[in-house]
C-alpha positions in Angstrom: 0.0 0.0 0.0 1.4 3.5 -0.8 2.0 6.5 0.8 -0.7 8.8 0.1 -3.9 7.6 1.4 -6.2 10.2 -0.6 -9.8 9.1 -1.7 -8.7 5.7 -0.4 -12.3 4.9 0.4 -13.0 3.3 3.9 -9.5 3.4 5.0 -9.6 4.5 8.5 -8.9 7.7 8.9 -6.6 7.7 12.3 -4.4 4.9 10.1 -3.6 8.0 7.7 -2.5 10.1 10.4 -0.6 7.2 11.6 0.9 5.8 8.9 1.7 9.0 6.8 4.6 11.1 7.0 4.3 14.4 9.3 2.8 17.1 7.1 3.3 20.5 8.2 0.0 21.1 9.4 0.0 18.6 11.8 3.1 19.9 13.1 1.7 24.0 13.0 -0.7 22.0 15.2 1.1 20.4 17.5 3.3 23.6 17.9 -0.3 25.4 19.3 -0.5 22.9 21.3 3.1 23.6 22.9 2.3 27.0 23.1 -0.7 26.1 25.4 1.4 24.4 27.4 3.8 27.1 27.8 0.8 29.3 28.9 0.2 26.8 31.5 3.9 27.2 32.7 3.6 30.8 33.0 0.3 31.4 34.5 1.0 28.3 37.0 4.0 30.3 38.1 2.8 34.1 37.5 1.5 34.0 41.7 5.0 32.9 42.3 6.6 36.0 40.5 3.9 38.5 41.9 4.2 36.5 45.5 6.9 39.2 47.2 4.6 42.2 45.5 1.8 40.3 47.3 3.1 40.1 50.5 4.4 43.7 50.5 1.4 45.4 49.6 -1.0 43.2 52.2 0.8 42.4 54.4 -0.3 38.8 54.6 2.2 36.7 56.8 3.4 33.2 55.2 0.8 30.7 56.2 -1.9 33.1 54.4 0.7 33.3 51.4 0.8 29.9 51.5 -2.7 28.9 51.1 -2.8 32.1 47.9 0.0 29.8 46.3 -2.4 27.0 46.4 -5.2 28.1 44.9 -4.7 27.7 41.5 -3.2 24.0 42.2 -6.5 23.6 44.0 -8.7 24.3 40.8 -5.9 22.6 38.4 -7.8 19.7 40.6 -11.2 20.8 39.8 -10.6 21.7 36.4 -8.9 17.9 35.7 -11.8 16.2 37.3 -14.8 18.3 35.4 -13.0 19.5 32.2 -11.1 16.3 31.4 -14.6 14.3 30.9 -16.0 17.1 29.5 -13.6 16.7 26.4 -14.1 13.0 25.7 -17.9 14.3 25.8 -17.5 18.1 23.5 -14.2 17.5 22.0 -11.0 18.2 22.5 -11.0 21.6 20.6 -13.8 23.2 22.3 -12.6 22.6 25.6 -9.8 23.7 25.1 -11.1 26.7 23.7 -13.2 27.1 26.9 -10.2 26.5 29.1 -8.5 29.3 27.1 -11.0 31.6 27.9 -11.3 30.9 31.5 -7.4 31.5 31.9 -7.8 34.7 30.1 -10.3 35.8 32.6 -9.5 34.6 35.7 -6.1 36.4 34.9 -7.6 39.8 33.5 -9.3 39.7 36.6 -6.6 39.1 39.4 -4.5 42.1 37.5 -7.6 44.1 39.1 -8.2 42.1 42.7 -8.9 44.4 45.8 -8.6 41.5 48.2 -6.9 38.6 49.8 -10.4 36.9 49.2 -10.9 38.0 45.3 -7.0 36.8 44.6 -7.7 33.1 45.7 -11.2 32.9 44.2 -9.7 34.5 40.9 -6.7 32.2 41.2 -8.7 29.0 41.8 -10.9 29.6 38.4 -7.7 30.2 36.8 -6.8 26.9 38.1 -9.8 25.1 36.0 -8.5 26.6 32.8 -5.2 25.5 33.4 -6.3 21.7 35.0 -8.5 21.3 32.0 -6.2 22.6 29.2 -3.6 20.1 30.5 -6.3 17.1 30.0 -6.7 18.8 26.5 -3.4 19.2 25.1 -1.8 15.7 25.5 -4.9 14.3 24.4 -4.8 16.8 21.4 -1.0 16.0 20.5 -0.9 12.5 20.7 -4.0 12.2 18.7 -2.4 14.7 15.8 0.9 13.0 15.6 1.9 9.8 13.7 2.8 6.6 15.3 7.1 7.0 14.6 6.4 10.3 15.9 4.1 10.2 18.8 6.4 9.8 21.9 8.4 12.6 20.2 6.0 14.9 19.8 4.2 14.6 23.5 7.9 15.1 24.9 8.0 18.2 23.3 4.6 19.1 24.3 5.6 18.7 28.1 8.5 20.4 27.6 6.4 23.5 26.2 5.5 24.0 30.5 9.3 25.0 31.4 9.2 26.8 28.5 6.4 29.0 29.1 7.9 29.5 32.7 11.4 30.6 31.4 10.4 33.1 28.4 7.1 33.9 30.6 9.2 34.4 33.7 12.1 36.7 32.0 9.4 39.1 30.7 8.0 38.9 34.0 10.7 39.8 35.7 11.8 42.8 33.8 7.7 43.6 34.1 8.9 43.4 37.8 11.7 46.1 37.2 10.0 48.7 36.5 6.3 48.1 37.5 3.8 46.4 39.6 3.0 42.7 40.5 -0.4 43.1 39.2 1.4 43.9 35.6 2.7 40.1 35.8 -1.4 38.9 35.8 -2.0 41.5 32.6 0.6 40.2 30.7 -1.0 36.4 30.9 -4.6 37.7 30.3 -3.7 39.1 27.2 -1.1 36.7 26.1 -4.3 34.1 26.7 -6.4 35.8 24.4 -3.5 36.4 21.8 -3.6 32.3 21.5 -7.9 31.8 20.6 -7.3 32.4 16.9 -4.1 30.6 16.5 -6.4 27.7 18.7 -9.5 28.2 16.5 -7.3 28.1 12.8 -4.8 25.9 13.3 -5.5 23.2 15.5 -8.1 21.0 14.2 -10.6 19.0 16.3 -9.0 15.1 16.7 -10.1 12.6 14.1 -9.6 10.0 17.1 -12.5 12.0 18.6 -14.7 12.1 16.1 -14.7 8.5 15.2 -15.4 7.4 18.6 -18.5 9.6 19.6 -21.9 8.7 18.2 -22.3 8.7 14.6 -23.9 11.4 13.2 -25.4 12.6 9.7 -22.3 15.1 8.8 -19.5 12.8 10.5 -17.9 11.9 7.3 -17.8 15.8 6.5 -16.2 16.6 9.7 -13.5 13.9 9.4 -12.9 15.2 6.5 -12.2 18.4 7.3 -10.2 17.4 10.4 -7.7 15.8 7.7 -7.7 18.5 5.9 -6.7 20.6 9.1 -4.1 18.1 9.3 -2.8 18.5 5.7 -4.0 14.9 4.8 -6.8 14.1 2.0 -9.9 13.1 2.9 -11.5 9.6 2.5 -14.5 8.3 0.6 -16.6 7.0 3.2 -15.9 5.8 7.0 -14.9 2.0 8.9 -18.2 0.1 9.2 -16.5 -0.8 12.8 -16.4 3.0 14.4 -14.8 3.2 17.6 -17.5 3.1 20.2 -17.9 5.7 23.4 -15.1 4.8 25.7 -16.3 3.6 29.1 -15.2 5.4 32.1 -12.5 3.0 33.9 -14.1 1.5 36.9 -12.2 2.7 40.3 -12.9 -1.2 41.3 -10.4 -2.4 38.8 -8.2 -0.1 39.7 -8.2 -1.8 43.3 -8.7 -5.4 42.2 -5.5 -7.4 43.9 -3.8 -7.6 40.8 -3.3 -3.8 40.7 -3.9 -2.4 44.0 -0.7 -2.2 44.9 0.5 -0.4 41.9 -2.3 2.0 41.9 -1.1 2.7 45.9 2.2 3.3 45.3 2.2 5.2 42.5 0.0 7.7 43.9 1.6 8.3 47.0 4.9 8.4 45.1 3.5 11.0 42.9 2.3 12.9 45.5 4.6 13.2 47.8 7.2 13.9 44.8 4.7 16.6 43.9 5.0 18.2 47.3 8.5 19.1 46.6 8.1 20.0 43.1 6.0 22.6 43.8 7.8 23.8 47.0 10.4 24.8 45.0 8.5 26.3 42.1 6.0 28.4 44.8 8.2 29.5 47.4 11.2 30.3 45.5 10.9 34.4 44.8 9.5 34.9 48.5 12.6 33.1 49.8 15.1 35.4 47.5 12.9 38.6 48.7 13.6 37.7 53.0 17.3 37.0 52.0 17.3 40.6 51.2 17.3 41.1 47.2 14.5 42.5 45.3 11.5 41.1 43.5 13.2 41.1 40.0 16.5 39.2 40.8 14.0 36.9 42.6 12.3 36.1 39.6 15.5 35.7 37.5 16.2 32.8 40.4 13.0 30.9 39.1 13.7 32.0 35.7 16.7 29.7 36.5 14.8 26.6 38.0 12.8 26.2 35.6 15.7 26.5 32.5 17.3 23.5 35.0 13.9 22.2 35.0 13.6 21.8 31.0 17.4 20.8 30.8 16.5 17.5 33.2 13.2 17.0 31.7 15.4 16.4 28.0 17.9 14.3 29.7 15.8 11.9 30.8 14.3 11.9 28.0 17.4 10.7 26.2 18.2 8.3 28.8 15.0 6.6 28.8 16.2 5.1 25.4 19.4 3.1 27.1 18.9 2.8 30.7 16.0 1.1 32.7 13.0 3.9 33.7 12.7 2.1 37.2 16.7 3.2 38.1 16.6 6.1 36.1 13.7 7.7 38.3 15.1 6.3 41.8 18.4 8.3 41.1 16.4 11.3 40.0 14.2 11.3 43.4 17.3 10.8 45.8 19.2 14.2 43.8 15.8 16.0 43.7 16.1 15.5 47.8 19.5 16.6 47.6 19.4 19.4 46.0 16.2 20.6 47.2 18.0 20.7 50.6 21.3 22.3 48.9 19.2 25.4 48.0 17.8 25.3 51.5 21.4 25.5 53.1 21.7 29.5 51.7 24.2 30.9 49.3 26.3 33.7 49.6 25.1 36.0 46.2 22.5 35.8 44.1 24.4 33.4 41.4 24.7 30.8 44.0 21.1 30.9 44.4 20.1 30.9 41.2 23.0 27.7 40.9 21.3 26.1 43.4 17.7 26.7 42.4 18.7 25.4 39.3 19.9 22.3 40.2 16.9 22.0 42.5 14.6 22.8 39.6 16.9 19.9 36.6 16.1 16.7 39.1 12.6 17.7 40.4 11.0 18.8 37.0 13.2 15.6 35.1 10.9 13.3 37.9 7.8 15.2 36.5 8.5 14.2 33.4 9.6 10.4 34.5 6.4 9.7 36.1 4.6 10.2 33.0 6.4 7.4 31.6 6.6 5.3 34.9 2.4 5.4 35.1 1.9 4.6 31.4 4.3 1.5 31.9 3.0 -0.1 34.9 -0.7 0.0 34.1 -2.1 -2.4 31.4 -3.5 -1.2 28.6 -7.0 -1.4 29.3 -6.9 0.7 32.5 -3.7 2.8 31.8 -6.2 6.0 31.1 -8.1 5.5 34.5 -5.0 4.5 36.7 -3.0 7.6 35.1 -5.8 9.8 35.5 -6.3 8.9 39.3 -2.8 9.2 40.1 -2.5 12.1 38.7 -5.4 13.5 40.1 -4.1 12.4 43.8 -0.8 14.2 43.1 -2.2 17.5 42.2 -3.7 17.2 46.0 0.0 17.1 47.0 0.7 20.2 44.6 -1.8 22.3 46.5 -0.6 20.8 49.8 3.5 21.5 48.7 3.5 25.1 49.5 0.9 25.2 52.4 2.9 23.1 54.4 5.8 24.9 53.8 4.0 28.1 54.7 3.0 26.9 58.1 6.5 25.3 58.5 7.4 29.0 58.2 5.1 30.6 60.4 6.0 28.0 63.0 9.5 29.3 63.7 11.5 27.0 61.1 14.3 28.5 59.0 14.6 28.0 55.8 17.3 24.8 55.9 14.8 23.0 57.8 12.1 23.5 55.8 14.1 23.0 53.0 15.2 19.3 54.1 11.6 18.8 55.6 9.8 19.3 51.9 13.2 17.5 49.9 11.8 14.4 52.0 8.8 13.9 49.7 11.1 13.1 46.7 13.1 10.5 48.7 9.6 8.7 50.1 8.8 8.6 46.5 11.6 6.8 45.6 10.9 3.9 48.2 8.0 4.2 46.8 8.8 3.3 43.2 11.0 0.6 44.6 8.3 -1.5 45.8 5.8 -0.8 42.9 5.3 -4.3 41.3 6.8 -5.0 38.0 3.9 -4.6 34.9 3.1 -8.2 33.8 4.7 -8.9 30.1 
C-alpha cells in the first residue's frame, strides 16, 4: 500500500495520520498545542513571580501566602476532574477553547483584585483553565501525531510548561523592574487571548474523537475536514466498525488485587514527589525577597529553575532510550532530595542561588517528566487512562498541599534549611516508593 492515502475509500482515517509522514499542518498543530502548554507554565508560576509584590502590599504573613499559592493548584484539581470528561464528551478543541477563555479571565481579573479573598477565588478559576487545558493538550498532540512520531511529539509538548515558565518568567521579571505585581497577571490575560485564533485556525478537532463519539449525519464531513486541518486528503466513506464511546475506567479495577498495589504506590509516590516539586517552584521568589534582594532578581532565580527544570526533563528523556526507567527515576528522586535541601542551606550572592535553584529545579522537573512514563508503563492497557488519571489527580492534592505546608513550616519558627530538608523528603519517600511498585506483567 502507498504513501498517500487520498480518496482511499473506507481506509480509517486515524491509520492515515498514523501511517503518513508528518505534514506541516500537523506539526503548525502540534506547535499550538506547545504554546498552550507554555501558557500553562507561565500562569502556573505568574503567583510565584507576583508572590513578594503580594506580600508587601498586604501584608499577609506566610501561612496566608501559603494557602494564595495554592489556589490555582487547587482548581488545576477541579478543572482535571470536570473539564477532562467534558472533552471526551465536546471534544477536545472546544474545551480547550473554553479552558482558554477561563485563563484569560480569571487572569484579566486578578491584575484588578482588591482583596486577599478576590486573589484566591480568581486564582482557583484560573486553576480550571489550566487543569482542564492540560487534559486537552496531551490528548490533542498524541491524537495529531503519527505513530514513529508520537512519543516525540508529546515530549515536546511537556516540555512547552518549562518553557512558558522561562520566556514567561524573564518578561516577567523585567515587568517586575520597573512596575507592579499586578502587571505580571495583565501580561498572561492578554497573552491568553492572543492564543484563541491561532487555537481556533490551526489546531483541528481530533479525528480520534470524532470517530469514537456517536455517529452522526455530517461525520464523514467533519473527518474530512479534520484531515484536511491536518494537511492529509480526505477519504470516501468511514470503517463500518467505528470506535465506540469509551467507558469510564471503573475505580474497582483499579483496586482489584492484581493492581492495588501499583495503583497505591504510584500515587503516594507521585504525591509526595509533587510536594517538593512545587515547593520549590512556589516558594522560590519569596525566599530570594527575605534574603534581602529584590523582586526582580528573585524572579530571575525561578527564571533559572525552571531552565534547569527543562534541561533535566530532555535528559531523561534521552536516557530513557538506554537505561531502565525504574533506576533512572530512583536516582532522579534521591538528587531531587539533595538538591532541594542544597538550595535550603543559603548561598552567599544571588548566582549561587540561582545555581542552586537550578539544580533544585533539573532533578525535580526531570521526575515530573519520568512519572509520565513510569504510570503509562505499569498499568495495562485497558486501564492505563483511569490509573494515570487517578494518580494524577491524587498528586495534584499534594501540589496544593507542597506550598501550604511549607508556609505553616514557616510561620512555626522554622528556617529556611529545615524546611528545606523537611519538603526534599517527599522526593526520597517517592523513591521507596517506586521501589516496591510491582513490575507490569509482560
Amino acid at each position: 500500500m502507498g504513501s498517500n492515502f487520498t480518496g482511499e475509500g473506507a481506509d480509517d482515517p486515524r491509520a492515515i495520520i498514523a501511517r503518513s509522514p508528518m505534514r506541516a499542518r500537523q506539526l503548525l498543530a502540534i506547535a499550538v498545542c506547545v504554546a498552550l502548554n507554555a501558557l500553562d507554565g507561565f500562569d502556573v508560576l505568574s503567583i510565584s513571580f507576583a508572590s513578594p509584590g503580594i506580600a508587601a502590599e498586604w501584608g499577609i504573613d506566610r501561612g496566608a501566602l501559603g494557602i494564595v499559592l495554592s489556589m490555582e493548584l487547587i482548581g488545576m484539581a477541579a478543572g482535571s476532574v470536570l473539564l477532562g470528561p467534558l472533552a471526551d464528551r465536546m471534544g477536545r478543541r472546544p474545551t480547550a477553547l473554553l479552558c482558554l477563555v477561563l485563563m484569560a479571565l480569571g487572569m484579566a481579573a486578578t491584575a484588578h483584585v482588591t482583596s486577599i479573598s478576590q486573589l484566591a477565588a480568581f486564582r482557583f478559576l484560573t486553576g480550571i483553565g489550566i487543569g482542564g487545558m492540560l487534559a486537552c493538550t496531551n490528548a490533542m498532540v498524541a491524537e495529531y501525531a503519527s505513530d514513529r512520531w508520537r512519543g516525540a511529539a508529546v515530549a515536546v509538548m511537556a516540555a512547552g510548561y518549562p518553557m512558558g515558565a522561562i520566556g514567561g518568567g524573564a518578561f516577567a521579571t523585567s515587568l517586575l523592574t520597573d512596575g507592579i505585581w499586578r502587571d505580571v497577571f495583565t501580561f498572561g490575560a492578554v497573552a491568553s487571548a492572543a492564543l484563541i485564533p491561532f487555537l481556533l485556525l490551526l489546531a483541528p478537532e481530533s479525528v480520534g474523537f470524532l470517530l469514537q463519539r456517536d455517529r452522526r449525519g455530517d461525520s464523514l464531513a467533519q473527518i474530512n475536514r479534520a484531515l484536511r486541518g491536518l494537511g492529509h486528503g480526505p477519504v470516501n466513506s468511514l470503517p463500518e466498525s467505528g470506535v465506540k464511546v469509551r467507558r469510564k475506567t471503573s475505580l474497582h479495577r483499579l483496586f482489584a488485587s492484581d493492581l492495588r498495589r501499583t495503583t497505591l504506590l504510584l500515587a503516594a509516590a507521585y504525591f509526595c514527589h509533587v510536594m517538593t516539586f512545587y515547593f520549590i517552584l512556589k516558594w522560590v521568589p519569596k525566599i530570594v525577597v527575605d534574603m534581602g534582594y529584590d523582586a526582580s532578581a528573585a524572579g530571575g532565580v525561578l527564571v533559572y529553575a525552571n531552565v534547569g527544570g527543562l534541561a533535566g526533563a530532555l535528559l531523561l528523556s534521552v536516557l530513557t532510550l538506554r537505561l531502565p526507567l525504574r533506576w533512572i527515576m530512583v536516582g532522579t528522586m534521591a538528587m531531587s532530595t539533595l538538591m532541594v535541601i542544597w538550595f535550603g542551606q543559603g548561598q552567599t550572592d544571588i548566582t549561587g542561588l540561582a545555581f542552586a535553584a537550578a539544580a533544585a529545579g533539573f532533578f525535580t522537573n526531570a521526575g515530573m517528566v519520568g512519572f509520565y512514563a513510569l504510570i503509562a508503563a505499569s498499568f495495562p492497557t485497558e486501564v492505563r487512562g483511569g490509573g494515570t488519571g487517578f494518580v494524577i489527580g491524587i498528586g495534584r492534592g499534594g501540589a496544593a498541599l507542597g506550598p501550604v505546608v511549607a508556609g505553616f513550616l514557616f510561620q512555626s519558627g522554622m528556617g529556611l534549611s529545615r524546611v528545606a530538608v523537611a519538603m526534599g523528603l517527599g522526593s526520597l519517600i517517592a523513591a521507596a516508593a517506586i521501589l516496591s511498585v510491582p513490575r507490569p506483567q509482560s
